[in-house]
C-alpha positions as CSV (number, residue, x, y, z in Angstrom):
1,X,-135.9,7.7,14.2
2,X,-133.1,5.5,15.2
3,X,-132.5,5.1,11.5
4,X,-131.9,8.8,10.8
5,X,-130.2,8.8,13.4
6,X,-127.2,5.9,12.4
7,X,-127.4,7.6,9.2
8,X,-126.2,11.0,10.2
9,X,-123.9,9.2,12.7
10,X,-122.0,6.8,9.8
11,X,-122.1,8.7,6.7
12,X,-122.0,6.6,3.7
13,X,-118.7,6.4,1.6
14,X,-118.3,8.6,-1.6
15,X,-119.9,7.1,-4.4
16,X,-117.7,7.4,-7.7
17,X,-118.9,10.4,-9.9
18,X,-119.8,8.1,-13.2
19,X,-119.6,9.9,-16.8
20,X,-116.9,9.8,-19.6
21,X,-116.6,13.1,-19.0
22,X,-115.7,12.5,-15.3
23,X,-113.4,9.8,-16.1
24,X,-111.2,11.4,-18.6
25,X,-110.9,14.3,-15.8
26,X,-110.0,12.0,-12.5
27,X,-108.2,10.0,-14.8
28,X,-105.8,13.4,-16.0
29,X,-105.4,14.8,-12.8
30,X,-104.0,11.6,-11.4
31,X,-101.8,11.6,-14.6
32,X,-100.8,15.0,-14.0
33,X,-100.0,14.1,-10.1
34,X,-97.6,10.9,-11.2
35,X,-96.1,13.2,-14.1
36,X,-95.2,16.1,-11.4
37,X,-93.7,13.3,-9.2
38,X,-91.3,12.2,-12.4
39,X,-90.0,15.7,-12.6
40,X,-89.1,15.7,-8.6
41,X,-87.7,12.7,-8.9
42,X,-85.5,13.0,-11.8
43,X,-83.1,9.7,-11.5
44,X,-86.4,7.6,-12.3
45,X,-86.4,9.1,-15.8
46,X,-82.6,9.1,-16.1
47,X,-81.9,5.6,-15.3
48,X,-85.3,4.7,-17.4
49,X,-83.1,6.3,-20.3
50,X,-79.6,4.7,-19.3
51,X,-80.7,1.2,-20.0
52,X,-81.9,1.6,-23.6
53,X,-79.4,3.6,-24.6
54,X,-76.1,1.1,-23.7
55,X,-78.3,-1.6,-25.5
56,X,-77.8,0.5,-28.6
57,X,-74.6,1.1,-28.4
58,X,-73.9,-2.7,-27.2
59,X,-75.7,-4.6,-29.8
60,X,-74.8,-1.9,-32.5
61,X,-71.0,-2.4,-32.0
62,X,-70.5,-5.8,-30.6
63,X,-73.1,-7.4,-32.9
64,X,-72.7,-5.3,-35.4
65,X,-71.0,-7.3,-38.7
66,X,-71.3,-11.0,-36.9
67,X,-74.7,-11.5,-37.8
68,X,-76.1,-11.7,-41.4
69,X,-79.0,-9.9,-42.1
70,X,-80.3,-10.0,-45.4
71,X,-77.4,-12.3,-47.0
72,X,-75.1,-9.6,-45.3
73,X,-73.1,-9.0,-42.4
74,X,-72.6,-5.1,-42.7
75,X,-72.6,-3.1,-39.7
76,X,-74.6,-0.7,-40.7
77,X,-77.7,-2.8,-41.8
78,X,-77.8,-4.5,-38.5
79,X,-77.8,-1.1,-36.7
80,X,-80.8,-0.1,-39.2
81,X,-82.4,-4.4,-38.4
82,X,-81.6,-3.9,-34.7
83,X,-83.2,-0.5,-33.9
84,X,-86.9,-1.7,-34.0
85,X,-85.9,-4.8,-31.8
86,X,-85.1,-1.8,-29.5
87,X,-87.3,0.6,-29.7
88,X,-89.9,-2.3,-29.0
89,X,-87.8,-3.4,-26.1
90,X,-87.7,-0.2,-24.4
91,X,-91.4,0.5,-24.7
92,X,-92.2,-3.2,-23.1
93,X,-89.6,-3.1,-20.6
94,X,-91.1,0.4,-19.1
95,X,-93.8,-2.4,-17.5
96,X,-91.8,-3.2,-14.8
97,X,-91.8,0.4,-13.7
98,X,-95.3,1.0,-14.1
99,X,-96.1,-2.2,-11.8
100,X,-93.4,-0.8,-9.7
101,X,-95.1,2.6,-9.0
102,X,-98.7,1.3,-8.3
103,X,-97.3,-2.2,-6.1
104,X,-95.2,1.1,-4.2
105,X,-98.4,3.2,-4.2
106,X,-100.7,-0.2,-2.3
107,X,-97.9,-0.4,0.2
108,X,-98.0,3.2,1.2
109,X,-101.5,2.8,1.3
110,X,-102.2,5.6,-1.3
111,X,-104.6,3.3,-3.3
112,X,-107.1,3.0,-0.4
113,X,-107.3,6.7,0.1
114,X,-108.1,7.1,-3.5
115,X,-110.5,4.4,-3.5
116,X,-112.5,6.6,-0.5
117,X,-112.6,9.6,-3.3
118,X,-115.4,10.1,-5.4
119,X,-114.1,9.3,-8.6
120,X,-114.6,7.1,-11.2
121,X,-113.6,3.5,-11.3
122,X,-109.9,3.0,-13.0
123,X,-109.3,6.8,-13.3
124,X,-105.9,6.5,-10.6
125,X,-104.9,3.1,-13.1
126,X,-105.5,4.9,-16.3
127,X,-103.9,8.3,-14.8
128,X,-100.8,6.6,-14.1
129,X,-100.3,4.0,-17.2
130,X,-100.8,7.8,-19.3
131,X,-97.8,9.2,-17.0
132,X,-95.6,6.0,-18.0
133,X,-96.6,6.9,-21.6
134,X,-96.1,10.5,-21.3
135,X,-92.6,8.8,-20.4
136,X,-91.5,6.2,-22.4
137,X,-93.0,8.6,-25.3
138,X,-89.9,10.9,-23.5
139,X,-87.6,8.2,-24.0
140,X,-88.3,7.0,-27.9
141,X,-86.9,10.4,-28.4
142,X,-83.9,10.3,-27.0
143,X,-83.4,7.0,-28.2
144,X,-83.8,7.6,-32.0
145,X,-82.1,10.7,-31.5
146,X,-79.1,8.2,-30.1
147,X,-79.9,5.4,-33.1
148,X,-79.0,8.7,-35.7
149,X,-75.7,9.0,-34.3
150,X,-75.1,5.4,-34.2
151,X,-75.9,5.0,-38.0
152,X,-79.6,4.3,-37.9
153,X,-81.9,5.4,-40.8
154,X,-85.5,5.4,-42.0
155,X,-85.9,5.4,-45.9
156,X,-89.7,6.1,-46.1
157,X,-91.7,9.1,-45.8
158,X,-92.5,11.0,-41.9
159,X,-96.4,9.7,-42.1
160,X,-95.2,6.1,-42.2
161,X,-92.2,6.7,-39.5
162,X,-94.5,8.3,-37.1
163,X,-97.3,5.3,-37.5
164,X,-94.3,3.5,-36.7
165,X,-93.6,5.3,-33.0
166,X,-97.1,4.9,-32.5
167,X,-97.6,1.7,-32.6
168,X,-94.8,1.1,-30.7
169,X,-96.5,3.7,-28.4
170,X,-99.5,1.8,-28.3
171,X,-98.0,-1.7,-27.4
172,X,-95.9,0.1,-24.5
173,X,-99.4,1.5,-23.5
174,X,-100.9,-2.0,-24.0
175,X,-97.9,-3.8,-21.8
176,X,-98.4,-1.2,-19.4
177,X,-101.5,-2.8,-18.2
178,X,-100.1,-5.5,-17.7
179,X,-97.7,-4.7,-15.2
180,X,-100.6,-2.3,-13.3
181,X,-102.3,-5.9,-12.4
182,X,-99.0,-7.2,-12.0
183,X,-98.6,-4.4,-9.4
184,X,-102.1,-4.9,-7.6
185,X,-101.2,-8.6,-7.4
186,X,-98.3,-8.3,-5.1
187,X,-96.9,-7.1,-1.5
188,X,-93.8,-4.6,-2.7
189,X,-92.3,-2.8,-4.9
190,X,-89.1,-5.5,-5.4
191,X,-91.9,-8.1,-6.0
192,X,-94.0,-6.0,-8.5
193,X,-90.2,-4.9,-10.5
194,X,-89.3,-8.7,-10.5
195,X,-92.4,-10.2,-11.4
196,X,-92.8,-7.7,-14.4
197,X,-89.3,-8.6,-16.0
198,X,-89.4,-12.6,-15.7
199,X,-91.5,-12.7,-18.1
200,X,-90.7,-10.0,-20.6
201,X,-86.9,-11.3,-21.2
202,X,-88.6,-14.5,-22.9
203,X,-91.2,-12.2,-24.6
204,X,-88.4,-10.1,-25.9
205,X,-85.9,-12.5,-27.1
206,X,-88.0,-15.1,-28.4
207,X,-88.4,-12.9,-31.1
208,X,-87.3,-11.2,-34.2
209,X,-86.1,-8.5,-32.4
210,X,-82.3,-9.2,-32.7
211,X,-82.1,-11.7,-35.3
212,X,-84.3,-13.3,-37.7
213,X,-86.9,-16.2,-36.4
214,X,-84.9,-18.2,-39.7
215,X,-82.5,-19.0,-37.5
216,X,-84.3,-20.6,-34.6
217,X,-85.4,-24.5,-34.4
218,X,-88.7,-25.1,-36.4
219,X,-90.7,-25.7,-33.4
220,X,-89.7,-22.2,-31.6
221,X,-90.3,-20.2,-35.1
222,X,-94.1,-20.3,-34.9
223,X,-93.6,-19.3,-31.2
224,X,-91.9,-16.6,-32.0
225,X,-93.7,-15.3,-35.0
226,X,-96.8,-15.1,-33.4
227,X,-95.4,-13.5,-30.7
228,X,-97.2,-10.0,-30.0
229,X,-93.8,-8.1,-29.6
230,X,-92.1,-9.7,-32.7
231,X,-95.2,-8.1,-35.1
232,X,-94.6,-4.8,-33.6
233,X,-91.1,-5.1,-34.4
234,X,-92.1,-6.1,-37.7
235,X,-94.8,-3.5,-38.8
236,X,-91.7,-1.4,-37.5
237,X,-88.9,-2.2,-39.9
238,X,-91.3,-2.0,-42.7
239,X,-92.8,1.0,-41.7
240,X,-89.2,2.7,-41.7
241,X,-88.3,1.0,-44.7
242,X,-85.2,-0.9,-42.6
243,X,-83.6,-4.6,-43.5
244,X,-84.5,-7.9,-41.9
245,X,-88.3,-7.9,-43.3
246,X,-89.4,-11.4,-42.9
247,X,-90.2,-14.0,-45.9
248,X,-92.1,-16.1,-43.2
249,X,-95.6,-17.3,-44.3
250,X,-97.3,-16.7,-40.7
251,X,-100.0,-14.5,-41.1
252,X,-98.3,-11.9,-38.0
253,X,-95.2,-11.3,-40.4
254,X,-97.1,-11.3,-43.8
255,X,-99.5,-8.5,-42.1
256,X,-97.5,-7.4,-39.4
257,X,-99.4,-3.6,-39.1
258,X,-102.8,-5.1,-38.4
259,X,-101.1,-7.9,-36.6
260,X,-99.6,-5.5,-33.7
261,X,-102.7,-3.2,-34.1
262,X,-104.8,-5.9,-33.2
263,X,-102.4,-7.9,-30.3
264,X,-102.2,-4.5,-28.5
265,X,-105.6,-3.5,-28.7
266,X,-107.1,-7.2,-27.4
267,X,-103.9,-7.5,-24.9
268,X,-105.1,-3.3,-23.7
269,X,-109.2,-4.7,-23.2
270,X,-107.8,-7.9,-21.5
271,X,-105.9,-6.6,-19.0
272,X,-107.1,-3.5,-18.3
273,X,-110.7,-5.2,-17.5
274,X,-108.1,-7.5,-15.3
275,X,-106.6,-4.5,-13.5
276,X,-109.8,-2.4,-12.9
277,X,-111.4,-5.4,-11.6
278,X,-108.3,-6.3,-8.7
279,X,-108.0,-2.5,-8.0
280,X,-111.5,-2.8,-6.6
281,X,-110.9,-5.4,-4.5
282,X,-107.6,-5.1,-3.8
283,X,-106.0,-3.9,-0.3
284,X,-102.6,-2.4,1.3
């Protein structure tokens, strides 16, 4: 008796409703709730879009005809080189804000009161890396629209530019991951934004992203080759048919399309199996 008693006196916590089905629709409506927060706070999207756009105008005009790229130093085919360096940059660098939103939703405590809800398991971390893709798929297009007027080109057909964006798309998706455990990891939101930038600056720039790996000291080129970012980059410029595609014999650069396929799909399992794992145990 005593038993049924305790039992209608402490009611058990809310068991998470299991189900793909379930998933894709907890994970949606948190995407929707992070998406309707963007669009009331509307400097978060404007400085995410400030950023990436003085980096192309910066490298395209103060770079721009000092470094040789392809035998020459023309202007213009750096701007057409430097544009996938970019593009991949901005997608990448979006993980800092990511692990800033969900380190700022533990310190409000927002994280434990969705962990009380029944829902599934990893639906409020999937909901809001889809919001920071919904957003950096927001700024690609401003970006190339800004890359046009600087001089940037493609030269092959739509099917092959757009498998371009989306890989880029899925690597910022992949990254993004990374910076939700990154966020889950720490105390606040300052620690979660630093602690997801140390790291990308040498990810970024130790690759071919603004010049060509030829030019670095033969024990950094492997480094750099292999790099996850610098095959994205690469399946880039040859998916829009730009300069700078690399003569080096590393597997990554000879089949850089399957090369970033694969990094951003192993890098996505990895660290979202990571992330899930510290949500459940993680606290405010």
């Amino acid at each position: 008796m005593s038993a049924v008693t305790d039992a209608v006196q402490s009611p058990a916590a809310p068991r998470p409703r299991g189900g793909i089905t379930q998933s894709v629709v907890d994970s949606l409506v948190i995407a929707r709730r992070n998406l309707i927060r963007m669009t009331r706070i509307p400097e978060m999207v404007i400085f995410g879009l400030i950023q990436p756009v003085m980096f192309v105008v910066l490298f395209s005009y103060v770079f721009g005809g000092s470094l040789v790229v392809d035998g020459s130093t023309s202007a213009e085919k750096y701007r057409e080189f430097l544009m996938a360096g970019i593009f991949a940059q901005t997608v990448t660098f979006a993980t800092a804000g990511a692990g800033a939103g969900i380190a700022d939703d533990m310190h409000k405590g927002l994280i434990d009161r969705f962990r009380s809800l029944p829902m599934a398991r990893g639906a409020v971390l999937t909901g809001r890396t889809l919001a920071d893709l919904v957003q950096t798929a927001l700024t690609l297009v401003v970006l190339a629209i800004v890359a046009l007027l600087v001089g940037w080109r493609t030269h092959e057909n739509i099917g092959k530019v757009l498998g371009g964006f989306a890989l880029l798309l899925l690597l910022g998706y992949a990254f993004s991951w990374i910076g939700a455990l990154i966020g889950l990891s720490v105390r606040t939101p300052e620690a979660a934004t630093s602690g997801g930038l140390i790291w990308l600056f040498p990810v970024t720039f130790v690759s071919n992203a603004f010049v060509s790996t030829a030019t670095m000291p033969g024990w950094l080129q492997p480094v750099a080759e292999w790099n996850p970012f610098s095959a994205t980059v690469q399946a880039c410029r040859v998916l829009f048919g730009n300069p700078g595609v690399s003569t080096s014999q590393a597997w990554p650069m000879q089949h850089p399309v399957w090369a970033s396929l694969i990094w951003s799909v192993v890098i996505l399992l990895v660290f979202r199996t990571l992330a899930v794992r510290k949500y459940r145990s993680a606290t405010a």
